[in-house]
N, C-alpha and C positions, 0 to 999 in steps of 0.2 A: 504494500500500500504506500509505499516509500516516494518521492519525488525523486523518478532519472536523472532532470537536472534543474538547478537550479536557479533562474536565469531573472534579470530585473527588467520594467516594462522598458518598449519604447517608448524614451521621452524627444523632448526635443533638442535640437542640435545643439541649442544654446544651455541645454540645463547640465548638471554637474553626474559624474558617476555617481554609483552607488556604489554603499558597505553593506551589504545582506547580513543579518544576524536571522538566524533560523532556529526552529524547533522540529525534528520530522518527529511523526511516529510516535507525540504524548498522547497516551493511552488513559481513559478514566472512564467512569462510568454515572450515569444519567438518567434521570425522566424526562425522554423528550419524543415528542411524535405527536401522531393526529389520531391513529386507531387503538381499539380500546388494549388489546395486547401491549401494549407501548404505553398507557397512562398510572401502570400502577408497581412496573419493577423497572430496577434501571438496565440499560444496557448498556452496552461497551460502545467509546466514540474511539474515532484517532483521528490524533488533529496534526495539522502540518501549518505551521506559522513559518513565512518569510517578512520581513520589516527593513526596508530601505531606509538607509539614511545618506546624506550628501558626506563622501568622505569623515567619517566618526574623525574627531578630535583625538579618541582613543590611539589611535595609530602614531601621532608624535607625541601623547601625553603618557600613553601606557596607563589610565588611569578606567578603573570600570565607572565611575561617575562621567566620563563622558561619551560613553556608545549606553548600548539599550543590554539591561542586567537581564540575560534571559534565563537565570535563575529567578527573578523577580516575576520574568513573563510566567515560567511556569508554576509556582505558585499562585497566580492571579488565575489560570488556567484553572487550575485543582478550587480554586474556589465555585470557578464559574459551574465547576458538575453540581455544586448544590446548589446555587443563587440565581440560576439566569432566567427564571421565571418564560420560557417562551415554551415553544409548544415546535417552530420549526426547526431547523438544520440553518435554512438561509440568517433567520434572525439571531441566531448564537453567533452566527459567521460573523454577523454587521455586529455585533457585541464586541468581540475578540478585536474585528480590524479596529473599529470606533478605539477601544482600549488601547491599542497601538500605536494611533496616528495621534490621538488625543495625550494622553498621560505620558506614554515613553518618545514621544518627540519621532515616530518614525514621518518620514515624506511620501512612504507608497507601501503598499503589502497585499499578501497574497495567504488566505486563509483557505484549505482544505479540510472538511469534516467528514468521516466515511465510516457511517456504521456497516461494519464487518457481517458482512453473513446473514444478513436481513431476512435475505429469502434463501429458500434451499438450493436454487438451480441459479442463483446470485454469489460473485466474491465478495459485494460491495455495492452499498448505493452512498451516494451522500451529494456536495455541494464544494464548489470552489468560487471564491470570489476573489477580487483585488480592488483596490481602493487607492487612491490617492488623497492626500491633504489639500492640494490645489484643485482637485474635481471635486473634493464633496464638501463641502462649505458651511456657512456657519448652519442650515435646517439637520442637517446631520450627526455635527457639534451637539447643537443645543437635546438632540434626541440623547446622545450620549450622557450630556450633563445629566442629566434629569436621571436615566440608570442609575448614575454613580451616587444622585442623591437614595437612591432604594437601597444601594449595596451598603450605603453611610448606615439609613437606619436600618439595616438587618444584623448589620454589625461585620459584614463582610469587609467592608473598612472604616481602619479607625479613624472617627469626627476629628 
């Protein structure tokens, strides 16, 4: 279920490379779906996070305060299998990028979610999205703020 390769979008001529920091293959488990099999035990996800950023500072400072702590991602990850309150694949996707683009400062990312084995005569169904900070603006932001207020009072993060 792994990503062959890992590759950042086409931008444009004038914009900067990217630094990919990645997560393949975190495995957790969840109540997420639409049918009634699916609303009441959880099942196994596996998520694949990529997160662009312009040249990480981290490269001349050596310093993990300035790239993106993807032990911090995956921790945020393991919370999101109890707190993310949705019901589809796509809208945990837009959870996770929102969480990315938003909170860890990335500039573009790619989120894959693949419940394993769904079906019998299936390896995998799931969802891939990517996202930009300069495409998705502040309506998308603001959808995120508001999350982050639910996760404050669940206690998923500290006020």
């Amino acid at each position: 279920m792994s990503m062959p390769f890992i590759s950042a979008p086409v931008l444009a001529a004038e914009a900067q490379p990217l630094d990919l920091i990645f997560i393949e293959g975190f495995t957790g488990q969840t109540v997420i779906g639409i049918h009634d099999t699916e609303l009441h035990n959880p099942q196994p996800l596996i998520i694949d996070v990529v997160a662009g950023i312009p040249r990480a500072r981290a490269c001349a400072t050596d310093r993990i305060a300035d790239t993106i702590d993807y032990g911090v991602v995956r921790e945020r990850l393991r919370a999101l299998m109890t707190h993310h309150g949705v019901t589809l694949l796509e809208a945990l996707a837009e959870q996770i990028a929102q969480m990315l683009l938003v909170d860890f400062g990335a500039t573009w990312v790619r989120v894959k979610i693949v419940k394993p084995r769904k079906f019998d005569d299936v390896g995998a169904v799931g969802v891939q999205i990517e996202r930009s900070a300069s495409r998705d603006g502040p309506a998308v932001q603001a959808a995120h703020s508001a999350q982050v207020l639910r996760w404050i009072g669940s206690g998923m993060i500290p006020s």
